[in-house]
PDB file of N, CA, C and O in Angstrom:
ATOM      1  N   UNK A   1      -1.304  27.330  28.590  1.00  0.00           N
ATOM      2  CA  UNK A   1      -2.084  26.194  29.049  1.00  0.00           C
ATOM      3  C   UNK A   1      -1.218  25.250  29.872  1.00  0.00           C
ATOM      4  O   UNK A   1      -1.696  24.543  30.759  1.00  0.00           O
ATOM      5  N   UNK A   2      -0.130  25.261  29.597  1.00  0.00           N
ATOM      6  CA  UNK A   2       0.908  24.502  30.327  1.00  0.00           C
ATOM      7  C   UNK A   2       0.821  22.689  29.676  1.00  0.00           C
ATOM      8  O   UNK A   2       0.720  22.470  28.469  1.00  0.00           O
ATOM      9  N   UNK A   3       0.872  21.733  30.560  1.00  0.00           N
ATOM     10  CA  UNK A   3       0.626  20.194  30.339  1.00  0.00           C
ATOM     11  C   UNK A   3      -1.018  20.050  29.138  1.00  0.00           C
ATOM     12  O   UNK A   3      -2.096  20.639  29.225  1.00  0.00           O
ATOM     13  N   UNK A   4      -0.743  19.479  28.576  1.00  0.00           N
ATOM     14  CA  UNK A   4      -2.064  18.979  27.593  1.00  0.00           C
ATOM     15  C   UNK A   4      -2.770  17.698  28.351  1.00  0.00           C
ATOM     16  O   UNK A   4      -2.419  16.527  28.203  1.00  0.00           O
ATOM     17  N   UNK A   5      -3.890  18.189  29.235  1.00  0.00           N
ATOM     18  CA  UNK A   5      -4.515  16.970  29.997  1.00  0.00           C
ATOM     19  C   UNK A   5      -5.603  17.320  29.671  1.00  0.00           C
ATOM     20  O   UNK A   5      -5.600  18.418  29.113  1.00  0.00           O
ATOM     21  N   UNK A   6      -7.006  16.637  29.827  1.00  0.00           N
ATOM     22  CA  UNK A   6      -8.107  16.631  29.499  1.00  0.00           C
ATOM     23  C   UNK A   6      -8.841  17.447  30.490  1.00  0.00           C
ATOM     24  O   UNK A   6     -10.038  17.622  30.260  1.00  0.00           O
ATOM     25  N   UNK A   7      -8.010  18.308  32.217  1.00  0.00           N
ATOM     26  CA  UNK A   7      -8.639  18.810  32.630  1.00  0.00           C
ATOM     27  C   UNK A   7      -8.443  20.181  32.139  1.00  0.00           C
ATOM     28  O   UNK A   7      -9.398  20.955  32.067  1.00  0.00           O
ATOM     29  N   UNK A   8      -7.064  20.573  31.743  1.00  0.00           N
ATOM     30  CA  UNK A   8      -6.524  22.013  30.962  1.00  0.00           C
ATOM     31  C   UNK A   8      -7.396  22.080  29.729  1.00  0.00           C
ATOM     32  O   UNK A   8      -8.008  23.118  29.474  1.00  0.00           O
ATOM     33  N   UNK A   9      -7.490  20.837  28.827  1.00  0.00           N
ATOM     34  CA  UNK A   9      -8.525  21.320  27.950  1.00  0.00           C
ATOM     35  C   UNK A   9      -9.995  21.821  27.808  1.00  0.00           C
ATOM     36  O   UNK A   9     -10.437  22.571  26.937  1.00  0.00           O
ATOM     37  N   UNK A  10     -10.702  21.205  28.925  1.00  0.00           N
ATOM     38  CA  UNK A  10     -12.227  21.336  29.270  1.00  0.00           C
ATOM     39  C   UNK A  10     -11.969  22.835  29.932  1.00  0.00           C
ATOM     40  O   UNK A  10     -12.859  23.641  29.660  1.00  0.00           O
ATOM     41  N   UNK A  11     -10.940  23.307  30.721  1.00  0.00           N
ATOM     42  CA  UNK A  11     -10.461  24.876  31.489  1.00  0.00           C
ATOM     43  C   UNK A  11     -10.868  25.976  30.193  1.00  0.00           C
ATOM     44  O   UNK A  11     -11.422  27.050  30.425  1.00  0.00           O
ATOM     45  N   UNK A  12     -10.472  25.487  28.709  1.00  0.00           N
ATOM     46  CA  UNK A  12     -10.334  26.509  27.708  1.00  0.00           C
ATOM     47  C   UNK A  12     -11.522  26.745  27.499  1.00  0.00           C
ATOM     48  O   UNK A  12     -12.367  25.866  27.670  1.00  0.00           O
ATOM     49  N   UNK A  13     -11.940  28.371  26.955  1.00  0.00           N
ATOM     50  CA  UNK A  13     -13.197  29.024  26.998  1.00  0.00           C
ATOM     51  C   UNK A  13     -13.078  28.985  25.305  1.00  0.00           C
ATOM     52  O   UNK A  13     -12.020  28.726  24.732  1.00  0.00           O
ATOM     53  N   UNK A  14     -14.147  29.240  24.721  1.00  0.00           N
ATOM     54  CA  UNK A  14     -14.417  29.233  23.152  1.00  0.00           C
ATOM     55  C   UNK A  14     -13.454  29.775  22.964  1.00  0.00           C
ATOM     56  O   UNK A  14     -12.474  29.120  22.609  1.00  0.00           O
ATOM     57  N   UNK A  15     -13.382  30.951  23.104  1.00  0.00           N
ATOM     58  CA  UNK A  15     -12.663  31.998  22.173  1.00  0.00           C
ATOM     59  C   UNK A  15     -11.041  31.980  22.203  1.00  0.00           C
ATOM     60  O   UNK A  15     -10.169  32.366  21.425  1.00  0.00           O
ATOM     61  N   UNK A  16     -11.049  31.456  23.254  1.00  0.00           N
ATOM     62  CA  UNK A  16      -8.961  30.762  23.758  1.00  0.00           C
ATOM     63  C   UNK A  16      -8.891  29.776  22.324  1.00  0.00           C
ATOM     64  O   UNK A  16      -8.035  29.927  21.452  1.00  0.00           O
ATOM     65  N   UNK A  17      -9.904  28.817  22.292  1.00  0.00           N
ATOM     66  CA  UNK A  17      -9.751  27.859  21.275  1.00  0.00           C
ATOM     67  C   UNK A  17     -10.038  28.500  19.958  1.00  0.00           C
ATOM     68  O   UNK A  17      -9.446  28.047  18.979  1.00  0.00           O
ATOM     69  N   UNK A  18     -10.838  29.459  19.810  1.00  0.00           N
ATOM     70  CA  UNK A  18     -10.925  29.643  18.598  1.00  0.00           C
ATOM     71  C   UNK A  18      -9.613  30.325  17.921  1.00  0.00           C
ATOM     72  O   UNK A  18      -9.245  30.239  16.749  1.00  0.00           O
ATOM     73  N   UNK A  19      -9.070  30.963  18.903  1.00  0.00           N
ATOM     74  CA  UNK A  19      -7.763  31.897  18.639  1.00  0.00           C
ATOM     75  C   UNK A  19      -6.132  30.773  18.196  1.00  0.00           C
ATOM     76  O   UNK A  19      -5.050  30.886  17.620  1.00  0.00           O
ATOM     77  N   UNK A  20      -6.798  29.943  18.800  1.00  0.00           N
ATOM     78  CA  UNK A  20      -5.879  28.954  18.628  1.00  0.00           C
ATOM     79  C   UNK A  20      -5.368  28.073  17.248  1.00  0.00           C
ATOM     80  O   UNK A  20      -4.321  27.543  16.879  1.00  0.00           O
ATOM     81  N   UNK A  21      -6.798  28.250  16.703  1.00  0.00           N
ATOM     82  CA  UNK A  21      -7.263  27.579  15.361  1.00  0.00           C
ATOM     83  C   UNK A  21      -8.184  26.860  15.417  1.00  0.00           C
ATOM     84  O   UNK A  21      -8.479  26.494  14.279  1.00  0.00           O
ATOM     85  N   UNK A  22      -9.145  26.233  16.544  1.00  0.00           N
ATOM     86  CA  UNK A  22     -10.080  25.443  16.685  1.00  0.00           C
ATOM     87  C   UNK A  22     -11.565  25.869  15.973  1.00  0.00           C
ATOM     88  O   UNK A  22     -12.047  26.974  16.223  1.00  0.00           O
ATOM     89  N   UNK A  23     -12.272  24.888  15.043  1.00  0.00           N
ATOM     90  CA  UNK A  23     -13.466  25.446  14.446  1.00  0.00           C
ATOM     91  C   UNK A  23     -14.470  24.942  15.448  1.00  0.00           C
ATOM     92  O   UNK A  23     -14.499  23.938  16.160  1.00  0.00           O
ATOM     93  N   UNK A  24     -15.232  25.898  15.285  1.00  0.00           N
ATOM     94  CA  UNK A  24     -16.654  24.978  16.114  1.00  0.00           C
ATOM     95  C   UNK A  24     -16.586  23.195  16.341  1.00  0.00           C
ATOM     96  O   UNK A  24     -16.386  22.427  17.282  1.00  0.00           O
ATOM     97  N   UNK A  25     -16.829  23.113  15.148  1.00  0.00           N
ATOM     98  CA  UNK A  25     -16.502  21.822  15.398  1.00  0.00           C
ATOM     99  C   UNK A  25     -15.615  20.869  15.812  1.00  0.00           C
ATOM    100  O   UNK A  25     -15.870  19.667  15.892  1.00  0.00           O
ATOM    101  N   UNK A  26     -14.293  21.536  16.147  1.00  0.00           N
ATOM    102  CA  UNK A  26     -13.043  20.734  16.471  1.00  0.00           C
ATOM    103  C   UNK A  26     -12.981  20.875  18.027  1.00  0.00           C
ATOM    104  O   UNK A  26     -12.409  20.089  18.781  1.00  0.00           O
ATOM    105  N   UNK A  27     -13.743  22.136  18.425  1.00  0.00           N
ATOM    106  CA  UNK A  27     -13.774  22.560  19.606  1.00  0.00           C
ATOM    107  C   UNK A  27     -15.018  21.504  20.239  1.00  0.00           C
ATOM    108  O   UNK A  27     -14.740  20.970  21.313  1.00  0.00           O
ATOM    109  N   UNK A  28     -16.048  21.259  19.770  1.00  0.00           N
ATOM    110  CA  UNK A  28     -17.083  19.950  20.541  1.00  0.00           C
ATOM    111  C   UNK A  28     -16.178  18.984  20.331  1.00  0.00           C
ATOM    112  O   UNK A  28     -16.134  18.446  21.437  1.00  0.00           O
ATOM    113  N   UNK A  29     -15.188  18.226  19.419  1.00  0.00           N
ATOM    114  CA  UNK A  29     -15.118  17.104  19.339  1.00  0.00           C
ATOM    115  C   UNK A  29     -13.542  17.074  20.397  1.00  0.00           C
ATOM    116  O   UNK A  29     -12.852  16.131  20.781  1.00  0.00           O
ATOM    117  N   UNK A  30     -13.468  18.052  20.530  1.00  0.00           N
ATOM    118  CA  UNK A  30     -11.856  18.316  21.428  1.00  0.00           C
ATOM    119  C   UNK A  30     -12.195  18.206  23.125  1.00  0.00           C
ATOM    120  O   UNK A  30     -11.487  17.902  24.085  1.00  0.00           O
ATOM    121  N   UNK A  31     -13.388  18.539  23.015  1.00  0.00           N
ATOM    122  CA  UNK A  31     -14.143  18.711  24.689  1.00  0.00           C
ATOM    123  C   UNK A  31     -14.685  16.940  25.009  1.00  0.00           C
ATOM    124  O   UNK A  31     -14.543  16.103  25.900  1.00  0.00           O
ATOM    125  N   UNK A  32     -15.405  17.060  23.584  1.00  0.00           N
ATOM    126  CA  UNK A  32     -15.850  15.409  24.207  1.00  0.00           C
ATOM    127  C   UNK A  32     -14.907  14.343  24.375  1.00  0.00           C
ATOM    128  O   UNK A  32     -15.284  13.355  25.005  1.00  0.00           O
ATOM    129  N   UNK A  33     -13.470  14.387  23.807  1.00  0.00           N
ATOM    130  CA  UNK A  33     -12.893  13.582  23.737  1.00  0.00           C
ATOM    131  C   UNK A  33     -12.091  13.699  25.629  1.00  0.00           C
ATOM    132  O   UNK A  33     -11.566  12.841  26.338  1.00  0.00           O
ATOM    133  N   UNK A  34     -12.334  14.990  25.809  1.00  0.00           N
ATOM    134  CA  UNK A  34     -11.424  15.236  27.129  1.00  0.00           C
ATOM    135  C   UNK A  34     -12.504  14.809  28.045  1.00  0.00           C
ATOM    136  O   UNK A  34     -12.325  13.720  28.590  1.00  0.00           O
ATOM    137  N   UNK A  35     -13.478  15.387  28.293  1.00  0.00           N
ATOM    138  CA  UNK A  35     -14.722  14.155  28.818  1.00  0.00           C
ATOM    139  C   UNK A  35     -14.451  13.084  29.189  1.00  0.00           C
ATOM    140  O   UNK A  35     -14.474  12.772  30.380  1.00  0.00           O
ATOM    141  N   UNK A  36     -14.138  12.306  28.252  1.00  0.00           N
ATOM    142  CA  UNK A  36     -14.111  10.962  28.013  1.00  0.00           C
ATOM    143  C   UNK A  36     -12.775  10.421  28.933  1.00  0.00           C
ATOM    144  O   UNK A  36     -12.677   9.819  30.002  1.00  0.00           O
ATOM    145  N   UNK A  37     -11.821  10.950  27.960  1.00  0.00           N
ATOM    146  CA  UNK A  37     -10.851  10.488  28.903  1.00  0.00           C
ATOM    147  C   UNK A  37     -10.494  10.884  30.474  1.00  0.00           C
ATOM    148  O   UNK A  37      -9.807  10.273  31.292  1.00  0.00           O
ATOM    149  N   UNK A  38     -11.091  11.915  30.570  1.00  0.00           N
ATOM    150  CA  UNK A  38     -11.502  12.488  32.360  1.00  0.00           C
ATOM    151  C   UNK A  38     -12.403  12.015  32.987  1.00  0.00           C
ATOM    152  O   UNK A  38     -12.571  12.458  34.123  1.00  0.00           O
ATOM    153  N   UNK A  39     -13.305  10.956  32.488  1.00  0.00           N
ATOM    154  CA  UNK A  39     -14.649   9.795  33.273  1.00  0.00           C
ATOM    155  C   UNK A  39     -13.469   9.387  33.538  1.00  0.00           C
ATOM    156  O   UNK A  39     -12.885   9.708  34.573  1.00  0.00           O
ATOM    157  N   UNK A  40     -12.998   8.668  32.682  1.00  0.00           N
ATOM    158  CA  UNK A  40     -12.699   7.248  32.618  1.00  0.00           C
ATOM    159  C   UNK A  40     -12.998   6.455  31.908  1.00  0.00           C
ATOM    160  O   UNK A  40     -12.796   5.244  31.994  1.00  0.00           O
ATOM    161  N   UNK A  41     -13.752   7.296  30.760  1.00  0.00           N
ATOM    162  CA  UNK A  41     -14.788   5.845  29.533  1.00  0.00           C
ATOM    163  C   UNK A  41     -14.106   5.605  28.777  1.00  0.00           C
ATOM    164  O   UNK A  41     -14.184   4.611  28.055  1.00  0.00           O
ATOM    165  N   UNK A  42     -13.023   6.683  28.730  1.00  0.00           N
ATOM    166  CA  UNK A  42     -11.919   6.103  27.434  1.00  0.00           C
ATOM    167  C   UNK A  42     -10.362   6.159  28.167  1.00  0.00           C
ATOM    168  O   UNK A  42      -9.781   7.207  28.450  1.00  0.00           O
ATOM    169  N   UNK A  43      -9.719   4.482  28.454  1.00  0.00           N
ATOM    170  CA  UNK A  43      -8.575   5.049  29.163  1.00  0.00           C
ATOM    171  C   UNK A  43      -7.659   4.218  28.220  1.00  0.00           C
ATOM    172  O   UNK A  43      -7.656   3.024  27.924  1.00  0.00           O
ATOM    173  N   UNK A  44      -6.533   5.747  27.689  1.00  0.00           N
ATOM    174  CA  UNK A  44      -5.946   5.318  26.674  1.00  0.00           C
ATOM    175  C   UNK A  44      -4.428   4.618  26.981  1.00  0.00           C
ATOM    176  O   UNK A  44      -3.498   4.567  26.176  1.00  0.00           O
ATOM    177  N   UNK A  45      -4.436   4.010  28.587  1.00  0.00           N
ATOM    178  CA  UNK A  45      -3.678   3.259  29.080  1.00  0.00           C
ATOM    179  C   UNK A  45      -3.899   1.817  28.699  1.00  0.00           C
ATOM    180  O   UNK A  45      -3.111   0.915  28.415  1.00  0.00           O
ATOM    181  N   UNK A  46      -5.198   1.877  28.778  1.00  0.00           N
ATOM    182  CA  UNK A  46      -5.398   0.549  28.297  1.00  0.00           C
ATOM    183  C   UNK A  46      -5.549  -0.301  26.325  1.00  0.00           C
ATOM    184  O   UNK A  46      -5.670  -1.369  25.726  1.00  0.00           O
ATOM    185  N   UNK A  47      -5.421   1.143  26.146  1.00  0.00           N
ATOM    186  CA  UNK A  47      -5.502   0.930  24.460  1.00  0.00           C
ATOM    187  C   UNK A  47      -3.991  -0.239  24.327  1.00  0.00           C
ATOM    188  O   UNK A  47      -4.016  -1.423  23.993  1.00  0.00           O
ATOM    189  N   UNK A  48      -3.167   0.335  24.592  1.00  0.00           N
ATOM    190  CA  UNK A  48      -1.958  -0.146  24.505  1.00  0.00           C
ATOM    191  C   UNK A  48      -2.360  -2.048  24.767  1.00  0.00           C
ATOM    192  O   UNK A  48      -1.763  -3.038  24.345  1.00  0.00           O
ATOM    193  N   UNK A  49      -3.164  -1.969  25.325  1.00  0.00           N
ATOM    194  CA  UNK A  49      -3.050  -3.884  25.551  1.00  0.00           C
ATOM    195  C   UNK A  49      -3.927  -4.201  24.723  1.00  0.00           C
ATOM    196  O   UNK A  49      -4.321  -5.364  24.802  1.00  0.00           O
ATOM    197  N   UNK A  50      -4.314  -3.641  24.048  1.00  0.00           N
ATOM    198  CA  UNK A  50      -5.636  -4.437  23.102  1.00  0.00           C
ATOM    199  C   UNK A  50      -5.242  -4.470  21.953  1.00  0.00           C
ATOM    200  O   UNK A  50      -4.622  -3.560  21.404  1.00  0.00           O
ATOM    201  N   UNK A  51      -5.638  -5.798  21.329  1.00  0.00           N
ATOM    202  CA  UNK A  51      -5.316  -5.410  19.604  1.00  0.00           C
ATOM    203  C   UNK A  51      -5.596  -3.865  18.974  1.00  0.00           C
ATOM    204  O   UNK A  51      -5.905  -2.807  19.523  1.00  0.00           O
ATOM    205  N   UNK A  52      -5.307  -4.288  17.358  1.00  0.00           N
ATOM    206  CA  UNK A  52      -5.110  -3.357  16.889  1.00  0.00           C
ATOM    207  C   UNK A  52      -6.778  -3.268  16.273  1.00  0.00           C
ATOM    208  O   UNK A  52      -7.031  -2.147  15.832  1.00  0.00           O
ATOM    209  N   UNK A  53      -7.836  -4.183  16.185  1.00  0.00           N
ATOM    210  CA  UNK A  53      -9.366  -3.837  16.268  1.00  0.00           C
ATOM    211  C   UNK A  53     -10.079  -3.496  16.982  1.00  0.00           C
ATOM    212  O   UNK A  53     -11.089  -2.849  16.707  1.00  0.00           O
ATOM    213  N   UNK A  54      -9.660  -3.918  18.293  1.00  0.00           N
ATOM    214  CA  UNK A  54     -10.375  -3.784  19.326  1.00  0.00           C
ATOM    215  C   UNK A  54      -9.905  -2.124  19.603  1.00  0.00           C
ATOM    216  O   UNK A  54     -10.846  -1.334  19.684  1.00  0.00           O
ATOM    217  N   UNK A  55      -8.930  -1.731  19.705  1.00  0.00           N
ATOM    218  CA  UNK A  55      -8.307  -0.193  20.376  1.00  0.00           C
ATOM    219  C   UNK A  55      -9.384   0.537  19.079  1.00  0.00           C
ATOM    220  O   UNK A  55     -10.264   1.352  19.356  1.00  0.00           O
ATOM    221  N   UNK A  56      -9.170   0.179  18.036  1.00  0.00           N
ATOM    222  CA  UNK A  56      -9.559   1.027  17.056  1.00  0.00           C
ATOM    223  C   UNK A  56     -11.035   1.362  17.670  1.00  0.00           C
ATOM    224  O   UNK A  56     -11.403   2.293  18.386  1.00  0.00           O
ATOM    225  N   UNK A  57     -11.651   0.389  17.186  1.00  0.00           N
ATOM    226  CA  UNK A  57     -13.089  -0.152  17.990  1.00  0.00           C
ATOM    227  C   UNK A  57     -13.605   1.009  19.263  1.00  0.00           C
ATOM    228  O   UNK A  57     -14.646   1.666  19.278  1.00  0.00           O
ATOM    229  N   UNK A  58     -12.552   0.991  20.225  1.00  0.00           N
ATOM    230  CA  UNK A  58     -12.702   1.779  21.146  1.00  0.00           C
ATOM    231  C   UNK A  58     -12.614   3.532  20.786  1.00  0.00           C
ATOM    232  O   UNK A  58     -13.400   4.411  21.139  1.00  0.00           O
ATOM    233  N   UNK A  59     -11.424   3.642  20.004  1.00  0.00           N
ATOM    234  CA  UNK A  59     -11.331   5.074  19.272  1.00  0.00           C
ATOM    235  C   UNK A  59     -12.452   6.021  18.625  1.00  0.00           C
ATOM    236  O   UNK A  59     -12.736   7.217  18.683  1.00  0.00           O
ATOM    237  N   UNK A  60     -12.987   4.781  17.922  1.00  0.00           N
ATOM    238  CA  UNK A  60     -14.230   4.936  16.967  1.00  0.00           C
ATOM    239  C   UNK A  60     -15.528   5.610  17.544  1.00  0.00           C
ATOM    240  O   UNK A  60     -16.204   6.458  16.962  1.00  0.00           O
ATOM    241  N   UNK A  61     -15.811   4.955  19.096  1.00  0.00           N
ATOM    242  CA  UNK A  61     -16.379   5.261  19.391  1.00  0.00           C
ATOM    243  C   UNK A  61     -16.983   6.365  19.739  1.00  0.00           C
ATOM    244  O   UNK A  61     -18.185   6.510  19.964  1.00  0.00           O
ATOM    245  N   UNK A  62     -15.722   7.540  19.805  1.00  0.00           N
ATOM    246  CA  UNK A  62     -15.539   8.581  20.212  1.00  0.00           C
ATOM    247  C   UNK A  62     -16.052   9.572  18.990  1.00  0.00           C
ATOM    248  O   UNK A  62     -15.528   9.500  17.879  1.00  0.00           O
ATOM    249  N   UNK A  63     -17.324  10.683  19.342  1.00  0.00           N
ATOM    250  CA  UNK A  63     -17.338  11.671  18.365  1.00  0.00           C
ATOM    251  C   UNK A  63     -16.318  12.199  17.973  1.00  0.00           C
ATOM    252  O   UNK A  63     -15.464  12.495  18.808  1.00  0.00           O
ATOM    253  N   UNK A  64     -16.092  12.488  16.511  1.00  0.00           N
ATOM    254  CA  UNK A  64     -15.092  13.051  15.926  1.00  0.00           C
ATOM    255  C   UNK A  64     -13.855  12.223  15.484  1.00  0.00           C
ATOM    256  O   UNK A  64     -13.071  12.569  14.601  1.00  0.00           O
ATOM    257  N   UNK A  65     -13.760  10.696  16.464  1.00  0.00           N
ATOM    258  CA  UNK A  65     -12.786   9.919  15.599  1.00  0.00           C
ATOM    259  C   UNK A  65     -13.216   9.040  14.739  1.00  0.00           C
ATOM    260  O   UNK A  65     -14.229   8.361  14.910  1.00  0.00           O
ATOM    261  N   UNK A  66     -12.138   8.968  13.304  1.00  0.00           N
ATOM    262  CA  UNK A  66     -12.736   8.074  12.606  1.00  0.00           C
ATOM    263  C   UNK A  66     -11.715   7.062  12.622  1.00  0.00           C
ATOM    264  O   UNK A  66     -10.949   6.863  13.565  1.00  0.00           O
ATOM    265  N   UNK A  67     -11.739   6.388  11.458  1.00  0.00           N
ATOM    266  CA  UNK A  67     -10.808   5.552  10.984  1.00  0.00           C
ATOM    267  C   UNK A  67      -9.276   5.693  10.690  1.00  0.00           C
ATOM    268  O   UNK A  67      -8.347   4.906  10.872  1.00  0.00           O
ATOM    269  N   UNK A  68      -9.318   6.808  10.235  1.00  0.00           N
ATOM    270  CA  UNK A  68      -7.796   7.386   9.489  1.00  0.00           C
ATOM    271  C   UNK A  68      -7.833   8.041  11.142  1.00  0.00           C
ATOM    272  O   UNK A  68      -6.622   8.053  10.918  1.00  0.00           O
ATOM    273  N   UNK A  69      -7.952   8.383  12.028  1.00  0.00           N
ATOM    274  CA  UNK A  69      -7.452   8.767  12.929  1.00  0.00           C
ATOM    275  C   UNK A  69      -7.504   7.891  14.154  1.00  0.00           C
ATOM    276  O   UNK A  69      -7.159   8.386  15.228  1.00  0.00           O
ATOM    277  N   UNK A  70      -7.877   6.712  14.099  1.00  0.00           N
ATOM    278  CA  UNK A  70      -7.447   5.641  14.713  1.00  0.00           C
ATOM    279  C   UNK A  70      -6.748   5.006  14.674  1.00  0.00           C
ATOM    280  O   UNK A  70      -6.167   4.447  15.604  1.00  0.00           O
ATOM    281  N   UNK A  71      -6.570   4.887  13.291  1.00  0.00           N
ATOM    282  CA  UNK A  71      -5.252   4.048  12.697  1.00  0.00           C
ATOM    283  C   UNK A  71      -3.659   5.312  13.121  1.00  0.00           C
ATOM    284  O   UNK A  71      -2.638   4.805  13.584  1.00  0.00           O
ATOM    285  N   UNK A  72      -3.723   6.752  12.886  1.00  0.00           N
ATOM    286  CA  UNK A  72      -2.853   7.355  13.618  1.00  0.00           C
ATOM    287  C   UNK A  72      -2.516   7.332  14.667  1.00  0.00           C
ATOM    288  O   UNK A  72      -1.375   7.726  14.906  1.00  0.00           O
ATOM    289  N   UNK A  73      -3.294   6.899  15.657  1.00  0.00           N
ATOM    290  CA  UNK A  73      -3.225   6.822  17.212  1.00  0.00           C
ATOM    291  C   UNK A  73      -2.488   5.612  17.421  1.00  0.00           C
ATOM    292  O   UNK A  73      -1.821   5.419  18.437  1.00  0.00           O
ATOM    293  N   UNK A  74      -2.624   4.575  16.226  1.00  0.00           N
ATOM    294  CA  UNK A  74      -2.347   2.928  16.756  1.00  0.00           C
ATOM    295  C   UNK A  74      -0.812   3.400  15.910  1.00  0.00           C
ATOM    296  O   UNK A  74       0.148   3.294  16.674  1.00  0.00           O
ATOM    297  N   UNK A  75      -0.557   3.733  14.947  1.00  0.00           N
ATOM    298  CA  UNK A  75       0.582   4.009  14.156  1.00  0.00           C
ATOM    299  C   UNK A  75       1.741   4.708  15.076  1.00  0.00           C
ATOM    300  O   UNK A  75       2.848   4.191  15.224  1.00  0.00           O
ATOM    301  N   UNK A  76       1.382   5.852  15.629  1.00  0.00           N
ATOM    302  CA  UNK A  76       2.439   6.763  16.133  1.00  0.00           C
ATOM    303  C   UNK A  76       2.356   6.678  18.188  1.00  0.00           C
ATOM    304  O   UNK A  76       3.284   6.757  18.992  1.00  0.00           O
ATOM    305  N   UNK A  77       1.213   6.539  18.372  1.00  0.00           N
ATOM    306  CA  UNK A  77       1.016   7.154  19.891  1.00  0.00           C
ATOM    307  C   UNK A  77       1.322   5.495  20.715  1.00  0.00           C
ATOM    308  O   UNK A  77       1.711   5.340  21.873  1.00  0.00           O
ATOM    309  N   UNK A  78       1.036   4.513  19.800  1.00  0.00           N
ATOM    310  CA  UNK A  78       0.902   2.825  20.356  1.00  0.00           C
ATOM    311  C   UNK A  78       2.108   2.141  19.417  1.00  0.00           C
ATOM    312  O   UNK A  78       2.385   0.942  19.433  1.00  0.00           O
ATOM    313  N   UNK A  79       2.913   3.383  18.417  1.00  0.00           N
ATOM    314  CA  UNK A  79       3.832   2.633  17.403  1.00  0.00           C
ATOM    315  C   UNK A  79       3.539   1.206  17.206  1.00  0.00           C
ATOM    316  O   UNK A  79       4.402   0.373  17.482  1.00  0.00           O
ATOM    317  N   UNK A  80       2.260   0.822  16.700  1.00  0.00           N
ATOM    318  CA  UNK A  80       2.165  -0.434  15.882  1.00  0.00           C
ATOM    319  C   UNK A  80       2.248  -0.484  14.509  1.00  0.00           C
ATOM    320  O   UNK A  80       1.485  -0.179  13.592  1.00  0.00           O
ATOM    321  N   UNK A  81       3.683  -1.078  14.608  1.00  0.00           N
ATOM    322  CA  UNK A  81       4.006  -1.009  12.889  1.00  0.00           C
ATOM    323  C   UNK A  81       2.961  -1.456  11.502  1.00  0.00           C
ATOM    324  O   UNK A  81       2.930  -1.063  10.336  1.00  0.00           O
ATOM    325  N   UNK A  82       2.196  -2.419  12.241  1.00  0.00           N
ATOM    326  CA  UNK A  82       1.068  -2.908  11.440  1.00  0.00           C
ATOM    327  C   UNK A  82      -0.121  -2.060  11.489  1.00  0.00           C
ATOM    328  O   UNK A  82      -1.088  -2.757  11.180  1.00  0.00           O
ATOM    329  N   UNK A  83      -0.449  -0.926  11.730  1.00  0.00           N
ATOM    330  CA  UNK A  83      -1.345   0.458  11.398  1.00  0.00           C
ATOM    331  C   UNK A  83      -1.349   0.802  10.548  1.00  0.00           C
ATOM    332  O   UNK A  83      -0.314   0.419  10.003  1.00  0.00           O
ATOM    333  N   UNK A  84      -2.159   1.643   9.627  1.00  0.00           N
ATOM    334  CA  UNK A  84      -1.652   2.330   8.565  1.00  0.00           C
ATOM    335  C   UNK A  84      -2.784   2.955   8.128  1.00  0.00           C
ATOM    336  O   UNK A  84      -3.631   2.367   7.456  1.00  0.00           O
ATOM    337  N   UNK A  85      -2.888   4.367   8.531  1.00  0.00           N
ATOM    338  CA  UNK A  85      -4.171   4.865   8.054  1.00  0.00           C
ATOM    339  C   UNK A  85      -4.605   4.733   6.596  1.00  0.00           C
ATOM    340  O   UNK A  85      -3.862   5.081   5.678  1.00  0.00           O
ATOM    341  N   UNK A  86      -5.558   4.334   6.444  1.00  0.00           N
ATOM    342  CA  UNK A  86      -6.278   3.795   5.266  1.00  0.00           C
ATOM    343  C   UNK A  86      -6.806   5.437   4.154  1.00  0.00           C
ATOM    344  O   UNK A  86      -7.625   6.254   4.575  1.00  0.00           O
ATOM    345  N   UNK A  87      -6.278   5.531   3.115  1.00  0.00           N
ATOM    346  CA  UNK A  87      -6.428   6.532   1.928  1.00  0.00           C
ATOM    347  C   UNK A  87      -5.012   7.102   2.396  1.00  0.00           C
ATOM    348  O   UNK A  87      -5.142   8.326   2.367  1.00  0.00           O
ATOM    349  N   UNK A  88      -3.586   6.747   2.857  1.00  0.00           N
ATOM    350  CA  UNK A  88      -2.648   7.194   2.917  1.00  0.00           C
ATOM    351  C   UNK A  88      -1.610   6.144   1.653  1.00  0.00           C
ATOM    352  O   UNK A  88      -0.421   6.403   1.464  1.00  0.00           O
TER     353      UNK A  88
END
């Protein structure tokens, strides 16, 4: 696949992903998220300037993210020490 961009991911056919480990379901929520960030509806350049409710807020929005994986995104990808996925 080479670089992990949202246009290489939408390129992958089911069965590339399924071989990969992707379930049905990880595979819709892996496409919509590349969607998203390939509009432009989700630009995770700008997460970085927003609090830590508001980014979440924005994360959330997204099929397939929840909470505990918003709070990972703000924890490791935005290193805000004040994150902390919640049931950890």
């Amino acid at each position: 696949m080479g670089a992990v961009t949202p246009e290489a991911v939408l390129s992958l056919d089911d069965a590339t992903l399924k071989e990969i480990g992707f379930s049905r379901q990880k595979t819709s929520y892996v496409r919509g998220l590349a969607r998203e960030i390939a509009s432009g509806e989700l630009d995770l350049e700008e997460l970085a300037f927003l609090d830590n409710d508001e980014a979440r807020k924005r994360l959330i929005r997204v099929r397939g993210i929840g909470g505990w994986t918003a709070d990972t995104y703000l924890l490791f990808a935005l290193r805000r020490q004040d994150a902390w996925p919640s049931g950890d």
